[in-house]
N, C-alpha and C positions, 0 to 999 in steps of 0.2 A: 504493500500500500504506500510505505514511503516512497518509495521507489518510482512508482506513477504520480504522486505528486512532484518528485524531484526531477521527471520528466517533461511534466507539463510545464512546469517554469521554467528547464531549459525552452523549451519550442516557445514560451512568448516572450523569453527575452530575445532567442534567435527573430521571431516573427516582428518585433518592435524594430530590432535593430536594421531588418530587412525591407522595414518599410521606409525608416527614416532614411538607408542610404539611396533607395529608390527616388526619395524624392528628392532630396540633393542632387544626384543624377540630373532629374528633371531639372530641377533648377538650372544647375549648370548650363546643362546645352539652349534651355531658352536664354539665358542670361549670352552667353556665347553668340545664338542666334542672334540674338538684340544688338551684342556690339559689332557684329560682321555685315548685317543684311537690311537692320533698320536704322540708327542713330547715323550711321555716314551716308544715308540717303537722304535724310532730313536737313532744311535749310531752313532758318531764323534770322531776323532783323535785329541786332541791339541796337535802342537809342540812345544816343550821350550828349549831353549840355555842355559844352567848351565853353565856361565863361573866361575874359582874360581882358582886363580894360586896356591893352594895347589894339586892340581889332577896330579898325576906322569904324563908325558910326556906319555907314554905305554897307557895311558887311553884317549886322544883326539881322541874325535870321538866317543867314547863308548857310547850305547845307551842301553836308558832303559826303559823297557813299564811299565805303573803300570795301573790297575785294580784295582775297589773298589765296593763294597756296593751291591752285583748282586741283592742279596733279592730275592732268586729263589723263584718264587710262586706266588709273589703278580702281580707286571706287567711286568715283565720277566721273562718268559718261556722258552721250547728250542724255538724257532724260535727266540729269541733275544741272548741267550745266542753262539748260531752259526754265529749270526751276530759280537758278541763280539771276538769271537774267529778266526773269517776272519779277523776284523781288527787290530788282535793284530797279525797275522801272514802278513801282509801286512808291519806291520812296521819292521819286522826283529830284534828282540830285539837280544841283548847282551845277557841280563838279564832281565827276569820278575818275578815281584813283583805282587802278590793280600794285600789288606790293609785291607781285613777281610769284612765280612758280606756275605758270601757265601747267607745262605738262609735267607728268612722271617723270622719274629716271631711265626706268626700264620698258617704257615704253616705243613700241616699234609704232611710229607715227606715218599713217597711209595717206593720199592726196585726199581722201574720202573725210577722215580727221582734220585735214586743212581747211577745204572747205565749208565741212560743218562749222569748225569754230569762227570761219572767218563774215560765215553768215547767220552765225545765233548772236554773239559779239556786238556784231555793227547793229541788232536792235536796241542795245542800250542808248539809253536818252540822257543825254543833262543841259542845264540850258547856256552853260559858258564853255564848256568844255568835256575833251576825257584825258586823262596820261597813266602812263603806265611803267614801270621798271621792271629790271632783268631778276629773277631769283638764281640760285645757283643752280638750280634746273634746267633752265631755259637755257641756259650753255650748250648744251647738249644738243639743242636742236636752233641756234639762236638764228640763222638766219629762217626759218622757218615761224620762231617765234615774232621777228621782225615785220616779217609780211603778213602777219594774221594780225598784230595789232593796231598796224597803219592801215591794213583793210578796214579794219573793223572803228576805223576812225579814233584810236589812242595815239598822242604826240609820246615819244620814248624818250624821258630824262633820262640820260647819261653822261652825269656832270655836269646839267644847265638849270637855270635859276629865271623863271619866267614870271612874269607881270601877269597878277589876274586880276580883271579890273568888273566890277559890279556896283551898279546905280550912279556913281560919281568918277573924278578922275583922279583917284585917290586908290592905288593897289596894293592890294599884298602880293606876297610871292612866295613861288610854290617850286624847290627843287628836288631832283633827286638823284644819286649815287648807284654805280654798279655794288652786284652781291661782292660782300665783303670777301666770303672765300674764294672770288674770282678776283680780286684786286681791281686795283686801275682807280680808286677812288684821289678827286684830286678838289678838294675842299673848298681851296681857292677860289677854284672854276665855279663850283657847284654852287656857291655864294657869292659869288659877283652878282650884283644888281646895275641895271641897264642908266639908274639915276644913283645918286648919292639920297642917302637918309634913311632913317630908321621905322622902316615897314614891318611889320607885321611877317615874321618867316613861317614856311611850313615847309619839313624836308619830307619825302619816301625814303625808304630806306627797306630792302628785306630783312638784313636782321637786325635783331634788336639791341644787341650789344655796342654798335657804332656811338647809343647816344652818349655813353661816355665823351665819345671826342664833339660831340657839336651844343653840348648842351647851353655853350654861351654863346652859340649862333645862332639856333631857333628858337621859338616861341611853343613850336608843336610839332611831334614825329608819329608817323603813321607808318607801323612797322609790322612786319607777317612774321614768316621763317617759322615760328613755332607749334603752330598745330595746336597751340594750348599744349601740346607734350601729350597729345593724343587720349590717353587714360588719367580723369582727375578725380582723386578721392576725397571727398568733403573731409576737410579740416587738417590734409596731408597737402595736394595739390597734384600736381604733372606727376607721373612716371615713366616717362619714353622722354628721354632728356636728348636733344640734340645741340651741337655744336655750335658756338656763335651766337647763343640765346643767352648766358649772363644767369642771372637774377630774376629776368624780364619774360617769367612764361608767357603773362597773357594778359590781358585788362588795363589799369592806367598805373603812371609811375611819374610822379613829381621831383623836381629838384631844382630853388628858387626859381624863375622865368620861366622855367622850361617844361613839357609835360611831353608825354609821351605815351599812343595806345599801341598795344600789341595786339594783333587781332587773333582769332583763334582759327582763322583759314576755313577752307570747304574741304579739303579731300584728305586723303591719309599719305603717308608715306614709310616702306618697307614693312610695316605691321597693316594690314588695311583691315581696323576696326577703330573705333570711338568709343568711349564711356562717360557719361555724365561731361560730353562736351562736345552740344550736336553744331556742327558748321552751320556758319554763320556771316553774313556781311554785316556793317556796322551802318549806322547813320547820326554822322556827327550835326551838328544845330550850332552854329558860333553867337556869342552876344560879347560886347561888352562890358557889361552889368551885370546884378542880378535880378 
């Protein structure tokens, strides 16, 4: 009789412990599914208030979209890339900005890829402009990259420092520098202004680490490269740390004058999953006030 009781309690501590790894299991592969098939197909708007009372009065209200990191190939395709491009026409830009990484690495790029990108692209709207920078990606394929951005109607800073002028004759200026781990960056250049006097700067930059060196020449840096660090654990942060990122996973970072957003990009790179950090373009709002 002991004996069938000592047996029955084995079988439902085995049958407890066989249900709970059962559902772990499940967990698992949904949780797995979720960061591989759903979260990096998903696209979200953040809005951000830039106040800074150096910004001419003629610029309240100016808005500005930036885009980063697309990594066409890997886990965005056209079906994401048109979602990318709905929602940056949704926000109405001023001015849009790409922070570089058009494609993957290891992507084998067809004229069929040219094409698409160079005709989903050119739908984007803004009413002053569009410009764009090199990631360290876009090396790979650069003159390819070249030609889908200029189709697509993006002017490519590469060390030049331009006049954006909106309501009045009073502009700010808007540069940007090649990917840091491609070099060629030449500061000077990239901040020369067409007049003398103290305008209101905004640099590009792909990665985020640069702002060390410009932080007493800009006012504001709109900067990609990080993916958010792909997997982010509430009250840990990134864990896919890559090179050239710093400090500066993702979101804003202050230092006197200067500020700086890191965006958290659309696509993946070498891991193609996301966790609690679904891509995303931004839409900045400038005021001088509050």
């Amino acid at each position: 009789m002991e004996e069938e009781v000592v047996i029955n309690e084995e079988k439902k501590k085995f049958g407890f412990f066989a249900k709970f790894f059962f559902i772990l299991l499940i967990f698992i592969l949904l949780l797995i599914s979720y960061m591989y098939f759903i979260e990096p197909k998903l696209c979200i708007t953040h809005e951000v208030a830039i106040v800074d009372p150096s910004l001419p009065d003629s610029f309240n209200g100016f808005k500005i979209v930036q885009f980063s990191d697309i990594h066409f190939g890997r886990t965005t395709n056209e079906v994401e890339v048109t979602k990318v491009v709905q929602e940056i026409n949704i926000a109405k830009p001023d001015l849009l900005v790409f922070t570089g990484d058009l494609f993957d690495s290891y992507i084998n790029l067809s004229e069929d890829n040219v094409n698409f990108l160079k005709e989903e692209l050119s739908k984007t709207t803004a009413t002053i402009g569009k410009y764009a920078i090199r990631g360290d990606s876009d090396y790979l394929h650069i003159d390819k990259f070249e030609e889908i951005m200029q189709a697509a109607g993006f002017t490519i800073l590469d060390n030049l420092n331009v006049p954006i002028y909106y309501k009045d004759t009073t502009p700010i200026y808007l540069s940007g520098i090649p990917s840091v781990t491609q070099g060629g960056q030449d500061f000077t250049k990239a901040f020369t202004k067409e007049v003398d006097g103290n305008f209101f700067q905004i640099l590009l930059t792909h990665e985020p680490i640069i702002w060390k060196q410009v932080q007493s020449k800009t006012n504001l840096v709109l900067a990609g490269h990080s993916l958010g660090e792909l997997v982010r654990i509430p009250f840990v942060g990134g864990l896919v740390k890559k090179d050239n990122v710093g400090d500066y996973e993702v979101g804003k970072f202050e230092n006197g004058n200067s500020t700086m957003y890191v965006s958290n990009g659309i696509g993946t790179e070498n891991l193609s999953f996301r966790f609690f950090n679904i891509p995303s373009i931004t839409l900045y709002r400038l005021y001088n006030c509050e």
